[in-house]
N, C-alpha and C positions, 0 to 999 in steps of 0.2 A: 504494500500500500504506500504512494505517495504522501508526503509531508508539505502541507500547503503553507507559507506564510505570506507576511502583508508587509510592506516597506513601511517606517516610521518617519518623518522628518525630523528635520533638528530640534523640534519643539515636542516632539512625542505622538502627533496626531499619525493617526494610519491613512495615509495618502489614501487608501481605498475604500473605507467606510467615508471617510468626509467626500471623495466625490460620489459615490452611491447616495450619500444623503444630501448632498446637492442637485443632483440627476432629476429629472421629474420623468419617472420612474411609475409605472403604475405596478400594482401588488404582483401579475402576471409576469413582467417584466423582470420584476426581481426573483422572482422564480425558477424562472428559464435562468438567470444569470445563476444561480446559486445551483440547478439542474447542470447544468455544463459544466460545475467546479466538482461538483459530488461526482462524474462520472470522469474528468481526470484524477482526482483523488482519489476514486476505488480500481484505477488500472492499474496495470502492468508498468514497474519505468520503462523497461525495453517494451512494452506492448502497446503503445499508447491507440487508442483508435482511430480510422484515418480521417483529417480534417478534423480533429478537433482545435487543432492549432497550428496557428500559419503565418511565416514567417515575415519580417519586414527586412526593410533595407537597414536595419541595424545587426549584424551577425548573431549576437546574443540575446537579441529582443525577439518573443515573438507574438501574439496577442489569440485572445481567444473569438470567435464570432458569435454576437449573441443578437440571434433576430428578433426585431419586434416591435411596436412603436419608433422608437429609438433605436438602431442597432448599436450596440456594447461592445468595445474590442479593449477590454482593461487586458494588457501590455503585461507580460511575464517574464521570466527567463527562468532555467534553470540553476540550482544552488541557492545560494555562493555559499554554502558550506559542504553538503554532501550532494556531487552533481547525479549521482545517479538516482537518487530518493527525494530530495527536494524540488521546489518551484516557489519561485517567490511572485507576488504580486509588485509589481514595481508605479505602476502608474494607469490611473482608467482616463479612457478617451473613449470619444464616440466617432461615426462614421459616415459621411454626408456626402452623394455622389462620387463616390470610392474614393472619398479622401480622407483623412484624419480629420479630429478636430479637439485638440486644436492640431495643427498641422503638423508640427514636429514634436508629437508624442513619444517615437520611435526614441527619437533620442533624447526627451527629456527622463523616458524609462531607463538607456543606456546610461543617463550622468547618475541616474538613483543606483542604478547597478553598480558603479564604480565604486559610488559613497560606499556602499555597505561591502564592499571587497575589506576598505579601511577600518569599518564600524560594524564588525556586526550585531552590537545591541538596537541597531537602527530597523530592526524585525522583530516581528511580531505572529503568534500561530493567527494564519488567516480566521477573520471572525466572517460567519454567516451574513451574506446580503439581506436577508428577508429575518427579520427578527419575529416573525408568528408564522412559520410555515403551513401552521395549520388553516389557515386564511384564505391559500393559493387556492383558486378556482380551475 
């Protein structure tokens, strides 16, 4: 089983809760985004399923795709401590005529990645998007 966490900034906040709860997100949405994280966290490292994740023009970045209202591409890589069991959340963007948004996501996930090469108290075990799952329709 995969070990999922969430990037912290220098002030403690999980880059990835604070923009999930920025996002206007409906309860569905966050669903499916929390659906797509439960079924890379219950894979295989070597088995991952295909298309769940795809890569960008940053080597170590790669995002996940999450359809729906809004499509969700929060920005991942693997490690930065055990690269064969971990994945870290690095940074959420969204996706608007096949582009980022904001536009250089890629690598603002790449400068988080670097940070925490340096720091790794700057993670966190990823927290659940949808805090009442039982709500999802």
């Amino acid at each position: 089983m995969i070990k999922l966490f969430d990037y912290k900034d220098t002030n403690g906040y999980n880059v990835m809760q604070t923009w999930a709860d920025t996002m206007p997100m409906q309860k569905r949405d966050r669903g499916r985004l929390d659906n797509r994280i439960d079924i890379l966290e219950r894979a295989e490292a070597n088995l991952l399923p295909p298309g769940l994740l795809h890569p960008t023009r940053c080597r170590h970045i790669m995002h996940l795709v999450v359809k729906g209202q809004v499509t969700l591409c929060p920005m991942i890589c693997r490690g930065t401590v055990d690269f064969q069991n971990e994945f870290t959340f690095l940074f959420g963007a969204t996706e608007k005529d096949r582009k980022y948004v904001p536009k250089n996501a890629p690598k603002i996930a790449d400068n988080n990645r670097e940070d925490l090469k340096l720091h790794t108290q700057y993670r966190c075990k990823h927290e659940r998007f949808n805090k009442n799952p039982a709500t999802i329709i």
